[in-house]
C-alpha positions as CSV (number, residue, x, y, z in Angstrom):
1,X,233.2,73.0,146.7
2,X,230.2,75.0,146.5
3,X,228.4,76.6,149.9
4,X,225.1,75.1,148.0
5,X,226.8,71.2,147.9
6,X,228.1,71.9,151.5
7,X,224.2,72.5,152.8
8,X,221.4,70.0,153.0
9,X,219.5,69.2,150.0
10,X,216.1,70.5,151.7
11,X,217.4,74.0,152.0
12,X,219.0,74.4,148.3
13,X,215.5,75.8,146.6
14,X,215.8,78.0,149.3
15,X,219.0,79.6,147.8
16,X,217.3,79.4,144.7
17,X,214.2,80.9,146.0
18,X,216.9,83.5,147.3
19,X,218.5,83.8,144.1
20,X,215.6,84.4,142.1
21,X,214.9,87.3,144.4
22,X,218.3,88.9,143.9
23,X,217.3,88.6,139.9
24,X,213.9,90.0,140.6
25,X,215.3,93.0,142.6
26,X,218.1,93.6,139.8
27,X,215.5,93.6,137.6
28,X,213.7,96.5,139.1
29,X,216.2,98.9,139.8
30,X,217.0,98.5,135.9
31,X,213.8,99.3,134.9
32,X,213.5,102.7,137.5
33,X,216.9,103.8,136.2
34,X,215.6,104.0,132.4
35,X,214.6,108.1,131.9
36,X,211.3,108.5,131.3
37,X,210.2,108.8,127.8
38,X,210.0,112.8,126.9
39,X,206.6,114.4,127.5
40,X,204.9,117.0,125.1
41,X,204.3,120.0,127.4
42,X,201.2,122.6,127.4
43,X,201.9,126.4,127.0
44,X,198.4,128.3,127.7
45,X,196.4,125.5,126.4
46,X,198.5,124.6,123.7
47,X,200.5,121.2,123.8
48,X,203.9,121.7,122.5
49,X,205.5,118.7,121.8
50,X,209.2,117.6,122.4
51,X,210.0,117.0,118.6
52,X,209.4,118.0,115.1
53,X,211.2,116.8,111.7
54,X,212.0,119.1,109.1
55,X,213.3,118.0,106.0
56,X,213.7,114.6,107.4
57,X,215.7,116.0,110.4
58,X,214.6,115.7,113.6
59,X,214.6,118.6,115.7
60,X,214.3,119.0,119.7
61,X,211.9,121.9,121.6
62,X,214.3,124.4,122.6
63,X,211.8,126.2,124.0
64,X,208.3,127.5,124.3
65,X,206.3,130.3,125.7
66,X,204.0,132.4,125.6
67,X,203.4,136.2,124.0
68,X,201.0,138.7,126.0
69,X,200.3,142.2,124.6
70,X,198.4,144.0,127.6
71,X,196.1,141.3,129.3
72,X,195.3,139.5,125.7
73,X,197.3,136.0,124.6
74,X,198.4,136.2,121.1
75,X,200.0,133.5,120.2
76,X,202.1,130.6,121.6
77,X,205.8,130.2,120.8
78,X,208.2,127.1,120.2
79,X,211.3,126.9,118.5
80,X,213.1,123.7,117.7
81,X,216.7,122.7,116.2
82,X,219.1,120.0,116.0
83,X,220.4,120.7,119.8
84,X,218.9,122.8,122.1
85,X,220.9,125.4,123.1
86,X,220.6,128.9,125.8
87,X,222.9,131.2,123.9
88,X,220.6,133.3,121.7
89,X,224.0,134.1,119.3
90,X,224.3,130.8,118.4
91,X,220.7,130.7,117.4
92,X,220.5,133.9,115.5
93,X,223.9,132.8,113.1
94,X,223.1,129.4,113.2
95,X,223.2,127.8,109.6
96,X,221.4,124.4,110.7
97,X,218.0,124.2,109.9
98,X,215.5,125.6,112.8
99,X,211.6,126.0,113.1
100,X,209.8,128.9,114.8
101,X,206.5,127.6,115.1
102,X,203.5,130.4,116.2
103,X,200.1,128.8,117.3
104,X,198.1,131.8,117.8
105,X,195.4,132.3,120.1
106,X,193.1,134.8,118.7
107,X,192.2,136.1,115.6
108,X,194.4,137.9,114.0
109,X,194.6,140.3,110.5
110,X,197.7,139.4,108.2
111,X,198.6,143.1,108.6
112,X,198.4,143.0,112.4
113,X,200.8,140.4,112.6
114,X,202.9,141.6,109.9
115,X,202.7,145.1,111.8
116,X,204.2,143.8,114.8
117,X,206.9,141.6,113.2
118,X,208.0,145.1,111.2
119,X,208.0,146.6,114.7
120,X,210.6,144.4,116.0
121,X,212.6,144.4,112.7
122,X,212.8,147.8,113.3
123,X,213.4,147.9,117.2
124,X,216.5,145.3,116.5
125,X,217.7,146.4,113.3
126,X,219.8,150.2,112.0
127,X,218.3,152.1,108.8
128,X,221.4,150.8,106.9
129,X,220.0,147.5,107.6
130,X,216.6,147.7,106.9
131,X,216.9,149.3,103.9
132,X,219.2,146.4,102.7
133,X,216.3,144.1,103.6
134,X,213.7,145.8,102.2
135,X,213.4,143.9,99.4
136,X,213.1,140.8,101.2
137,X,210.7,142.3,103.8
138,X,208.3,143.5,100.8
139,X,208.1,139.5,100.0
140,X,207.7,138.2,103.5
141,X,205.0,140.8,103.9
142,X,203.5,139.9,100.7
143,X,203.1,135.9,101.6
144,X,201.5,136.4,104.8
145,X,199.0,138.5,103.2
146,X,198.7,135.9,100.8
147,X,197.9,133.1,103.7
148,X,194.9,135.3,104.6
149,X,193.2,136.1,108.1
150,X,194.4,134.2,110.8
151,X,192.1,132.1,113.2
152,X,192.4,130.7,116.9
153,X,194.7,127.6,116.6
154,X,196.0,128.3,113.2
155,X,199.6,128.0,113.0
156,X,202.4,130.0,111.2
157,X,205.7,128.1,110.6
158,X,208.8,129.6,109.8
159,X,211.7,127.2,108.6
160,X,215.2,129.0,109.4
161,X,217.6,127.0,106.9
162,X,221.3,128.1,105.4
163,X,220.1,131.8,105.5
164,X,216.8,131.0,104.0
165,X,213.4,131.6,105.8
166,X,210.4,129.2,104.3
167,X,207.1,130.3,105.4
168,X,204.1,128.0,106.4
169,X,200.5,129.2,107.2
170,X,197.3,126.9,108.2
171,X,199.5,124.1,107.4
172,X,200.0,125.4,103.4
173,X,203.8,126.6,102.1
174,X,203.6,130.0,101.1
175,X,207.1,130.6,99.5
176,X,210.9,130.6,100.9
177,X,213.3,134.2,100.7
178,X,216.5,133.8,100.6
179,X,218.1,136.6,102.5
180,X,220.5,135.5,105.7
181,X,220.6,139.1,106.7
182,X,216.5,139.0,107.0
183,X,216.6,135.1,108.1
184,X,219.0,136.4,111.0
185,X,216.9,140.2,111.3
186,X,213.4,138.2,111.8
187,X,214.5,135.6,114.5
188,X,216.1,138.9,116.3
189,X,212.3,140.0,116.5
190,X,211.9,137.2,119.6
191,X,215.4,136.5,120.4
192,X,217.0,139.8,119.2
193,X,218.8,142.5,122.4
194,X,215.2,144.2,121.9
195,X,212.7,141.0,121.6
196,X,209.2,141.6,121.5
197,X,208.7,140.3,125.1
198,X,211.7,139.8,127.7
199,X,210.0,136.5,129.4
200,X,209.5,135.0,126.0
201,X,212.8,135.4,124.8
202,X,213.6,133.3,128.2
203,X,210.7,131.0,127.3
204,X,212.5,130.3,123.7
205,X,216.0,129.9,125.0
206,X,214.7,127.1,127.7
207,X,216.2,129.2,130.5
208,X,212.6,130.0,132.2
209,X,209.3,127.8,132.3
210,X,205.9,129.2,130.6
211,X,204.1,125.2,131.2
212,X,200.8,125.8,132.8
């Protein structure tokens, strides 16, 4: 027999007065154990958000940051891929497809920009190298002079994919070169042993916060 058929009939809705409660209180600590839903983040004015799709592949922020020459903001860095990761090796060799996205914060010349990417091919990369690459160096210089001056908020896009590079500029494909040894060279320029900027390299591999 019951404890409810043992009690008076007055105090059973009591219990179920009680019972509901239990439900009710179930209830809430369900709904504060779900996660939140992900937030898109803001780097230096910039919101970042959590996910892309390339391809018809989603991709997760593996980091963002921000990259400072003297006291000026350039541009603002995020990189996505399948699975975010803090190992920079598994980045560089990586054959999954990954985007390198570049909101910049200033205007900026194609030739500057292609000035300064040079720079770090050549601070992470030997002669041997670089002469390999320089055909495929000659083409990636050659679209972004063909995407034209670059504005505050325009956005440059590079698609890392099987050892292919595919370059976006305002939003418009400018072409794709096919060189792993350059696809590899040109992410080293961020995430290479001599990146352009120590704290954006952290930024990128998610182990150090540039949110404001």
């Amino acid at each position: 027999m019951s404890l409810a058929n043992t009690l008076p009939r007055a105090t059973r809705p009591g219990l179920a007065l009680l019972r509901g409660g239990f439900t009710a209180l179930i209830l809430a600590a369900t709904v504060l154990c779900v996660p939140p839903a992900a937030q898109a983040r803001t780097v230096a004015d910039v919101d970042v958000p959590e996910q892309q799709s390339i391809a018809g592949q989603d991709l997760r922020l593996n980091g963002a940051g921000l990259r400072q020459r003297f006291v000026f903001r350039v541009y603002v860095a995020a990189l996505y891929r399948p699975q975010p990761t803090t190992d920079a090796g598994k980045i560089l060799n990586s054959p999954e497809p990954q985007l390198l996205r570049l909101t910049l914060l200033r205007d900026i010349s194609s030739k500057t920009l292609t000035d300064a990417l040079n720079d770090g091919l050549e601070a992470n990369c030997t002669e041997a190298e670089l002469r390999d690459m320089a055909d495929a160096i000659t083409r990636f210089e050659a679209l972004m002079q063909a995407g034209g001056e670059g504005a505050s908020s325009d956005r440059v896009d590079l698609v890392f994919n099987q050892g292919a590079v595919s370059v976006s500029f305002k939003g418009k494909a400018l072409g794709t070169i096919k060189n792993p040894l350059f696809a590899t060279a040109l992410l080293k320029v961020w995430l290479g042993a001599h990146p352009a900027q120590e704290s954006l390299k952290s930024a990128l591999l998610g182990q150090e916060s540039q949110s404001n």
